[in-house]
KEVEX-583588 format. One record per residue (C-alpha): x, y negated, z. Coordinates in pm, 1 decimal, m for minus. Layout:
[node [X, Y, Z]];
...
END
This chain:
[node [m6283.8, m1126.7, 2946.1]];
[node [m6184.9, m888.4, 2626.5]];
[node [m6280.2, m1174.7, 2416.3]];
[node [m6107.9, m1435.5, 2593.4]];
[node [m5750.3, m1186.7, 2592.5]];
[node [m5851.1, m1106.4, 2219.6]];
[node [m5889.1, m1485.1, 2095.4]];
[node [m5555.5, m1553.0, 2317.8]];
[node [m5356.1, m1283.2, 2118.0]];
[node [m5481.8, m1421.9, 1786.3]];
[node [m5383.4, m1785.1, 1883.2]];
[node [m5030.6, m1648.1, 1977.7]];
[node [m5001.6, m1414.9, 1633.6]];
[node [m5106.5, m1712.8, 1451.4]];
[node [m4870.1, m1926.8, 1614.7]];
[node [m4531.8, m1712.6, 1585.0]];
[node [m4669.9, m1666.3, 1221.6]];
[node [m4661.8, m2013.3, 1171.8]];
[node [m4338.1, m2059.5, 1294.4]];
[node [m4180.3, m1766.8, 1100.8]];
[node [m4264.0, m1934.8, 794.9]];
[node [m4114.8, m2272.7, 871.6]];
[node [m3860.6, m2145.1, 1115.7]];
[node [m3515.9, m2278.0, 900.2]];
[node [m3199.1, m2046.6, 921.6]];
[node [m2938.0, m2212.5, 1059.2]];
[node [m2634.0, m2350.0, 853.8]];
[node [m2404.7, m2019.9, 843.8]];
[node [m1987.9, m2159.7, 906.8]];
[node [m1692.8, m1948.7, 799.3]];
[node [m1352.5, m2025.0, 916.0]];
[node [m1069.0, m1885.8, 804.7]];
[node [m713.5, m1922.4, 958.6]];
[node [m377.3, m1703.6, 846.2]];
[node [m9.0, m1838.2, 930.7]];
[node [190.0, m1894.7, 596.8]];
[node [587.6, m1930.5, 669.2]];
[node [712.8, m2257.3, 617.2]];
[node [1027.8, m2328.1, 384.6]];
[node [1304.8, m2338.9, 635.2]];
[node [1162.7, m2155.2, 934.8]];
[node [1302.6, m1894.6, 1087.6]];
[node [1239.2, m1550.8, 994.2]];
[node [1055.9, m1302.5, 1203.6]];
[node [1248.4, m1028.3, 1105.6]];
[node [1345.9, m785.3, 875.2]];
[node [1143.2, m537.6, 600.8]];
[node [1285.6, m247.5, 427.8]];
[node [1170.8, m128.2, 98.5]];
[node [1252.3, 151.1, m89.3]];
[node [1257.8, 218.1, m452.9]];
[node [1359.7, 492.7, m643.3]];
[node [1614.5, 490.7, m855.4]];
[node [1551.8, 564.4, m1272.1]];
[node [1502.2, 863.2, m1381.6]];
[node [1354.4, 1071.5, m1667.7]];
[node [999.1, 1270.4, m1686.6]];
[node [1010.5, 1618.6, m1711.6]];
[node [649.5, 1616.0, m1856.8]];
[node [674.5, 1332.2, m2078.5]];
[node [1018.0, 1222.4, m2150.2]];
[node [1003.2, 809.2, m2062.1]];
[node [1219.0, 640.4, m1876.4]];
[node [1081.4, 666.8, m1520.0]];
[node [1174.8, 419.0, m1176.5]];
[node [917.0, 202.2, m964.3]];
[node [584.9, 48.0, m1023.2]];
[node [646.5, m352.1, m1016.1]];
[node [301.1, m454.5, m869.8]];
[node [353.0, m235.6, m559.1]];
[node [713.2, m390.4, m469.6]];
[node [604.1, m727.2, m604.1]];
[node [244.1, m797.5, m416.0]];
[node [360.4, m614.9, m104.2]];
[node [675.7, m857.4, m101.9]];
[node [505.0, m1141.9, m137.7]];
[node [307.0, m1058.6, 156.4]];
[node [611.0, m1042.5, 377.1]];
[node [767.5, m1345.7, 246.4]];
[node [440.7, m1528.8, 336.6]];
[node [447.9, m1409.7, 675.3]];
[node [767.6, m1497.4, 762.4]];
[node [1010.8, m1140.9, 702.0]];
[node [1269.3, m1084.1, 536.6]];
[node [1316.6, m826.5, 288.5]];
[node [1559.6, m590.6, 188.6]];
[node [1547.7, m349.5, m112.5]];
[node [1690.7, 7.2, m108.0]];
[node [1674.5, 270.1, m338.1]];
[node [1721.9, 656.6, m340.9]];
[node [2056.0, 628.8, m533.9]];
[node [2131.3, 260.9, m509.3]];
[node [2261.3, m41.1, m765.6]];
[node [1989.3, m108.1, m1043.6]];
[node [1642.4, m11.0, m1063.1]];
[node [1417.8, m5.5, m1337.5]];
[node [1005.6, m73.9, m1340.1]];
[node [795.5, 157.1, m1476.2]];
[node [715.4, 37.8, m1846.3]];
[node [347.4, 31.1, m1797.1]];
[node [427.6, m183.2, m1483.6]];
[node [607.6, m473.0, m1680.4]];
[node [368.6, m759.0, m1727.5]];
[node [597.0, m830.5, m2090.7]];
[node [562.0, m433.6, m2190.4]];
[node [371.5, m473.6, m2542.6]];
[node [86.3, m232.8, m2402.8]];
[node [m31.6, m474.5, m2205.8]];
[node [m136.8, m289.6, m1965.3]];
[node [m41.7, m513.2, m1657.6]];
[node [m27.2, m828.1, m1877.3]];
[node [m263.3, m967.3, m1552.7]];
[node [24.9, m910.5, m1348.8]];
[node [112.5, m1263.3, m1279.9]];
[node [282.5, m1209.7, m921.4]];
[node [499.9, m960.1, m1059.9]];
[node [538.6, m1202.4, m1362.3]];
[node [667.3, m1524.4, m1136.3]];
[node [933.5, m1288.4, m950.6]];
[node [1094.2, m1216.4, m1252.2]];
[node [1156.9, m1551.0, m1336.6]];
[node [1333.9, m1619.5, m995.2]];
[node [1727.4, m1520.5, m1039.7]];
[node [1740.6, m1340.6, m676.9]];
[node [1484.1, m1115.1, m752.1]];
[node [1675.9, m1000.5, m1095.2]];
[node [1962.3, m954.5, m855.1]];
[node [1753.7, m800.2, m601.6]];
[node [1644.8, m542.5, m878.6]];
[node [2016.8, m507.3, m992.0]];
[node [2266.7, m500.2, m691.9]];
[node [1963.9, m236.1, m423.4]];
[node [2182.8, m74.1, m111.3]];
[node [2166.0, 317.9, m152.9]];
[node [1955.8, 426.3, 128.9]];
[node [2146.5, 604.5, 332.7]];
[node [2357.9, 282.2, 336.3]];
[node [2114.5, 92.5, 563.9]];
[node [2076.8, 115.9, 925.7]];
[node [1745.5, 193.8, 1073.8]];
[node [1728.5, m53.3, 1341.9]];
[node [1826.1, m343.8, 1171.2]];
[node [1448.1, m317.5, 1013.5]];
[node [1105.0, m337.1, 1168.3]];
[node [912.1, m168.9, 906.3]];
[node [958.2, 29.5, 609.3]];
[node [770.8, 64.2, 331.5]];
[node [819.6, 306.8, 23.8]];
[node [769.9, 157.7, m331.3]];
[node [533.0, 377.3, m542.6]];
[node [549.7, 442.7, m922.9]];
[node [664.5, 774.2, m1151.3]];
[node [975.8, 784.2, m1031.1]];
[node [882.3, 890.0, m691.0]];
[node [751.4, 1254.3, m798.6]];
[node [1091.5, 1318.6, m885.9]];
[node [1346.4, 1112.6, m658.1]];
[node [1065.2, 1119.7, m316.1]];
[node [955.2, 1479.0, m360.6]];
[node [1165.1, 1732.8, m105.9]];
[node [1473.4, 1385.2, m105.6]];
[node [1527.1, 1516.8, 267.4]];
[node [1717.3, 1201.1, 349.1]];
[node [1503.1, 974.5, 242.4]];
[node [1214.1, 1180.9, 512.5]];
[node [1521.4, 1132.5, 739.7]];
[node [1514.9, 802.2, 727.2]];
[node [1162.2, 763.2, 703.8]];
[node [1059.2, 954.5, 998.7]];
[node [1322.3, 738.1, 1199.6]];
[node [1128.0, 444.8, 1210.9]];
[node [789.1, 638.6, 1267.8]];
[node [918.6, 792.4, 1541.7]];
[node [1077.3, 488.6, 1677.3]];
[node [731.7, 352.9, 1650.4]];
[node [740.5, 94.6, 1351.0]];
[node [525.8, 40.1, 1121.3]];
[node [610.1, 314.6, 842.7]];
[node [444.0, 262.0, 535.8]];
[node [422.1, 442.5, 156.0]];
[node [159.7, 369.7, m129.5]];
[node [46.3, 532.7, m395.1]];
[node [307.1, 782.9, m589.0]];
[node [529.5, 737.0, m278.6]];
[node [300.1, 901.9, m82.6]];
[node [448.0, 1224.8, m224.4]];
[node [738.6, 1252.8, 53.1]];
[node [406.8, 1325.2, 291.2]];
[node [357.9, 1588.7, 209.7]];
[node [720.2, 1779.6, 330.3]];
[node [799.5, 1510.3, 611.9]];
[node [861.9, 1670.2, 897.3]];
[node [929.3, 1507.2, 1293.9]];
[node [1239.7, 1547.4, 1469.4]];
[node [1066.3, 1862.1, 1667.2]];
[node [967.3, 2040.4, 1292.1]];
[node [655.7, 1924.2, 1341.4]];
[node [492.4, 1823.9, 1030.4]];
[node [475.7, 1398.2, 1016.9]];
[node [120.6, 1429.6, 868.5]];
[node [m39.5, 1669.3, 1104.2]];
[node [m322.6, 1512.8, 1290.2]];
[node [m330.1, 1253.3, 1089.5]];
[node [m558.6, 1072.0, 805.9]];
[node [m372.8, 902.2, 480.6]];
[node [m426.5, 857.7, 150.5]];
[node [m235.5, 876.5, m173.5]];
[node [m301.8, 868.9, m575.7]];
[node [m647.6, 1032.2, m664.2]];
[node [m659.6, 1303.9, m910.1]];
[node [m964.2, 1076.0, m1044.3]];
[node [m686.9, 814.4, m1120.0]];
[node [m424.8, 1077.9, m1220.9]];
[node [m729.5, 1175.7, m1517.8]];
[node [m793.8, 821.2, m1623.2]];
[node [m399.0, 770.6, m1706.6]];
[node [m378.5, 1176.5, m1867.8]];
[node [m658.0, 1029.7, m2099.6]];
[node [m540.9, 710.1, m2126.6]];
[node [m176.5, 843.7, m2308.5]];
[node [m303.9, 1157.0, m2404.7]];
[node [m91.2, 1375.3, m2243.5]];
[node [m14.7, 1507.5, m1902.9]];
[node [214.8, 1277.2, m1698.5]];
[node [282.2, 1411.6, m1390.5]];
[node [438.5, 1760.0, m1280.2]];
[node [190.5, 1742.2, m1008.4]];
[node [m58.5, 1561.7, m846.2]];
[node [m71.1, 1413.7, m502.5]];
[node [m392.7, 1462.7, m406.4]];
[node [m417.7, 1843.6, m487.7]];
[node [m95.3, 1889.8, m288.8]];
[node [m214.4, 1762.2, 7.3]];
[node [m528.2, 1933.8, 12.8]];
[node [m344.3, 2225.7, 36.7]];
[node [m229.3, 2161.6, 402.4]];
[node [m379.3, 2254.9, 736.0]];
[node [m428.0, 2028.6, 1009.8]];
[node [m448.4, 1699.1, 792.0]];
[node [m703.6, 1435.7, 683.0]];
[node [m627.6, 1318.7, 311.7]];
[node [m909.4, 1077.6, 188.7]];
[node [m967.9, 890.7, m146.7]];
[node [m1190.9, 624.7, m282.8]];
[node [m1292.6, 526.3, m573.9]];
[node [m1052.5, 512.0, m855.2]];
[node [m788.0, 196.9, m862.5]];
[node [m1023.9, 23.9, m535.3]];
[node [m788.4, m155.8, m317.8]];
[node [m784.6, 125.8, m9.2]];
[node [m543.0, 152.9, 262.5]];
[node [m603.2, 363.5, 558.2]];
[node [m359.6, 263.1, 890.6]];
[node [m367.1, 576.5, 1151.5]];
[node [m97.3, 432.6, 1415.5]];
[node [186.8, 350.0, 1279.5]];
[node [156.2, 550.8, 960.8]];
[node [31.2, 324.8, 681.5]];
[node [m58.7, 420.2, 358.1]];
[node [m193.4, 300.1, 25.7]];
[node [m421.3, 485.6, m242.8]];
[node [m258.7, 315.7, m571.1]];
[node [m125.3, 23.3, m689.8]];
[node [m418.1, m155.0, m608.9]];
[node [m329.9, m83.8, m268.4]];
[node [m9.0, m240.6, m195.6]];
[node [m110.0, m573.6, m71.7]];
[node [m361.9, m415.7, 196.1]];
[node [m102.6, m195.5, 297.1]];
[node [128.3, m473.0, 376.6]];
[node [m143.9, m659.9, 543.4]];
[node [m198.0, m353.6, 779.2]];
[node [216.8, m399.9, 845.2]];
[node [217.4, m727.7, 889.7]];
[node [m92.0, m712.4, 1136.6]];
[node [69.9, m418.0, 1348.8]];
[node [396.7, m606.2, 1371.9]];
[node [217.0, m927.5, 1532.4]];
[node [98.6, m666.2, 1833.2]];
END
């Protein structure tokens, strides 16, 4: 009887064996699907972004404003799913991109930067750039979303600009989609509710990494910012600030709060918008 159970077992092993090794996988299909507005369609509604206006380093002396990759691959995001959007900035009329942002600058640094390139050869975004509405111009509810523009200028213009966390925490607290990347990230780290309550406690975001904030100190040779994000925010109680790896594409969405490591980061923050506006 052992035998006859034994020789039954092998015939089975050998069996599934045999069928392991000429078992094919079957053919693997991937289907992708993501709406793309239409030239004529309605819009869904409206985005607000935010630049800062120039200004001047303290530590190094350039010319300061926005980073162009984080207005310009956001924005096209948007536009592609059907929004409107409207550019603000901290003291309103023209804005300037950070030099190091400008696909033309002769360091070359963003000479990949062909999103940001083919915007600037369409008139209404030079007017866009020239003619922004100050912010405390614009009416909250006329937006879904905002979503502040990183870049140097932000340490300076963001940083304690209690308006600009006025306005800010109005749509978070109305529930929209609020949204800041990279250097914008800064006005985090003073934002507080309507009740005093501080707009990041409780919560997990992310911001420019002290790893990144050494590459670009080496990269120049010099110090460029008065301070840096990351340290800032590890300073505070009752918060979750997390990084990745240095200029990775990471966004972190924690309700309605959206935010973006660096410039990297921008399109996956809008993404994350766009994706909580459809709910």
């Amino acid at each position: 009887m052992k035998s006859q159970i034994l020789s039954a077992a092998l015939i089975a092993a050998t069996t599934i064996a045999g069928f392991a090794q000429t078992a094919k996988p079957t053919k693997a299909v991937t289907e992708v699907k993501q709406y793309v507005h239409f030239h004529g369609a309605p819009a869904k509604g409206k985005i607000l972004m935010v630049a800062s206006s120039p200004s001047v380093s303290a530590q190094t002396g350039w010319p300061i404003g926005f980073w162009a990759a984080e207005l310009t691959h956001p924005m096209r995001v948007f536009l592609e799913a059907g929004y409107e959007v409207e550019l603000a900035s901290t003291e309103g009329g023209s804005i300037e991109m950070d030099a190091y942002s400008n696909p033309n600058d002769p360091s070359g640094y963003s000479s990949h930067d062909v999103i940001t390139l083919g915007y600037m050869q369409l008139p209404w975004f030079n007017e866009m750039l020239a003619n922004t509405r100050k912010m405390t111009d614009v009416d909250p509810e006329a937006y879904d979303a905002i979503f502040l523009v990183g870049g140097q200028g932000p340490m300076y213009t963001f940083r304690n600009n209690k308006e600009l966390e006025k306005l800010f925490v109005n749509f978070y607290e109305t529930g929209k989609p609020s949204a800041a990347v990279c250097h914008s990230t800064t006005l985090l780290l003073t934002a507080k509710k309507s009740n005093g309550e501080q707009l990041i406690k409780g919560k997990t975001w992310t911001g420019f990494a002290n790893s990144e904030e050494d590459f670009a100190d080496k990269a120049v040779g010099m110090k460029i910012q008065p301070y840096r994000i990351e340290d800032e925010a590890r300073k505070l109680s009752g918060t979750t600030f997390k990084v990745a790896e240095a200029f990775v594409s990471y966004a972190i969405a924690d309700g309605n709060l959206i935010t973006g490591q660096q410039q990297n980061s921008g399109e996956a923050v809008a993404r994350m918008v766009v994706d909580r506006l459809a709910r």
